[in-house]
C-alpha positions as CSV (number, residue, x, y, z in Angstrom):
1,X,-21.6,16.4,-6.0
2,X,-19.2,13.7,-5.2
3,X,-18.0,12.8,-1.1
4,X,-14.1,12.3,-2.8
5,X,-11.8,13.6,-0.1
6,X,-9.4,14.3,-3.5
7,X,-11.4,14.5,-6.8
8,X,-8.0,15.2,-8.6
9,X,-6.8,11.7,-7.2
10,X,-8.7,9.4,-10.5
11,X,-7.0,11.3,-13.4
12,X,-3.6,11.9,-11.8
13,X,-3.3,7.9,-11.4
14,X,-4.7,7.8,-15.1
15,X,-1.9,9.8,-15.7
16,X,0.4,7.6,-13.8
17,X,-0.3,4.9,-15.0
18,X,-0.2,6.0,-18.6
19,X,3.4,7.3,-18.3
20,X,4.2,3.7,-16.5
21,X,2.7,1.9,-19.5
22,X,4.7,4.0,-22.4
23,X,8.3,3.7,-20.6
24,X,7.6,0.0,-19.9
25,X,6.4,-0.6,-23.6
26,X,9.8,0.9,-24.5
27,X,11.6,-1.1,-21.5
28,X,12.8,1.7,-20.1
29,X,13.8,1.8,-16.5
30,X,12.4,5.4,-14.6
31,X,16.2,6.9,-14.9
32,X,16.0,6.3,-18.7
33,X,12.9,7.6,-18.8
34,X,13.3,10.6,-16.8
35,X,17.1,11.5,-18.8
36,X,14.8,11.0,-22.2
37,X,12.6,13.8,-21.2
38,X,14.3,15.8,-18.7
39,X,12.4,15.7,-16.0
40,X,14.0,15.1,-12.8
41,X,13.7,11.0,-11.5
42,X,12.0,12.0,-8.0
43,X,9.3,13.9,-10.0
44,X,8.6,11.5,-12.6
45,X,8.5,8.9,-9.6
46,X,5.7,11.0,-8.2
47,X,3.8,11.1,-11.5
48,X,3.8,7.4,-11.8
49,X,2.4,7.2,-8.2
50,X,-0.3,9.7,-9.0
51,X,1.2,12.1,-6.3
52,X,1.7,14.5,-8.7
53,X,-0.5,16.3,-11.4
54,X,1.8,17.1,-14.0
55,X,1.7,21.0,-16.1
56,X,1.0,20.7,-19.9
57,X,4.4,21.8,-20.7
58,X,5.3,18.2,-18.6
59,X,3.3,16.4,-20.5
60,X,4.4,17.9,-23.7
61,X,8.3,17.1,-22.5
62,X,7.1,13.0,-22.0
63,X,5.3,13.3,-25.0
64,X,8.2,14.2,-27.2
65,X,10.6,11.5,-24.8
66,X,7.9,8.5,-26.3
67,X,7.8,10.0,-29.6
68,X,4.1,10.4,-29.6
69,X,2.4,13.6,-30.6
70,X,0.8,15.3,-27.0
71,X,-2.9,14.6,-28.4
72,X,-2.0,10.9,-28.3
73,X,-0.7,10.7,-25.2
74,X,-3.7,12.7,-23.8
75,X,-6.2,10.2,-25.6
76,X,-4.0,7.3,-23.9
77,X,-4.7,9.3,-20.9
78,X,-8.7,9.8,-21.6
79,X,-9.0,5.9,-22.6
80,X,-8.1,5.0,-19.0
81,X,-10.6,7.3,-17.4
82,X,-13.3,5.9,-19.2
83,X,-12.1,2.2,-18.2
84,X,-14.7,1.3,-15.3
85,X,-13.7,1.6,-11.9
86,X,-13.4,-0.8,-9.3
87,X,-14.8,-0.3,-5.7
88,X,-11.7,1.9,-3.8
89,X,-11.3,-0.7,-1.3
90,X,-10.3,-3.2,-3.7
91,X,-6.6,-3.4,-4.1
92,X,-5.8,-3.1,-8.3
93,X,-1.7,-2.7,-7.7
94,X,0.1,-5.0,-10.3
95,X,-3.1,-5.9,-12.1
96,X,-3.3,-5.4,-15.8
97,X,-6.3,-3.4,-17.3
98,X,-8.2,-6.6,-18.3
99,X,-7.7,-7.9,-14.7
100,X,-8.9,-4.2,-13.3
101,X,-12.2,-4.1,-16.1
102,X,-13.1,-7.7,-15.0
103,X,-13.2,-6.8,-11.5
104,X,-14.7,-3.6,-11.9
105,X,-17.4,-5.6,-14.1
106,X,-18.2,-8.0,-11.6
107,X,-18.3,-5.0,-9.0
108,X,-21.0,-3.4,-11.1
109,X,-22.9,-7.2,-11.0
110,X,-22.8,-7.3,-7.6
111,X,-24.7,-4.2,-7.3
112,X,-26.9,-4.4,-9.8
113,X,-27.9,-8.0,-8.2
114,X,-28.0,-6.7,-5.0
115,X,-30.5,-3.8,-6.6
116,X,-32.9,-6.1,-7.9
């Protein structure tokens, strides 16, 4: 059983960040985005920010807004869970994924090495 004051807390920033990465690939600002799928701007904010877990009808509404069926998006979603995870004291805000797996990678050596 995990200690995880908030075990919700890993896929709604999966979320998050997935919604982030499909309005910026379309280089849309977070108005655009949130008049494309109707969903109000302080919501969508919190979504991005992982303060909010989002209802499957919300995730159907961004769906449609990118143009990608809602299985896509969810498998967009998924691939980010299964990205490994730095330690949580290690700040990953404005990092790319590469940047986040490398570290996360080296976390993972550093225990291992320390292990041995």
């Amino acid at each position: 059983m995990s200690n995880d004051p908030d075990p919700g807390s890993r896929y709604r920033t999966a979320i998050g960040q997935t919604i982030a990465a499909c309005r910026a690939e379309r280089g849309w600002s977070l108005r655009a985005c949130a008049e494309t799928s109707g969903i109000s701007l302080a919501y969508l904010s919190e979504l991005e920010h992982g303060q909010k877990e989002p209802s499957g009808a919300t995730l159907e509404q961004l769906s449609r807004a990118f143009n990608v069926p809602l299985a896509d998006l969810l498998r967009l979603i998924a691939d980010r869970l299964e990205l490994p995870q730095p330690p949580p004291e290690i700040p990953t805000e404005g990092l790319d994924h590469a940047e986040i797996e490398q570290i996360a990678e080296f976390a993972e050596w550093l225990r291992w090495k320390k292990g041995r």
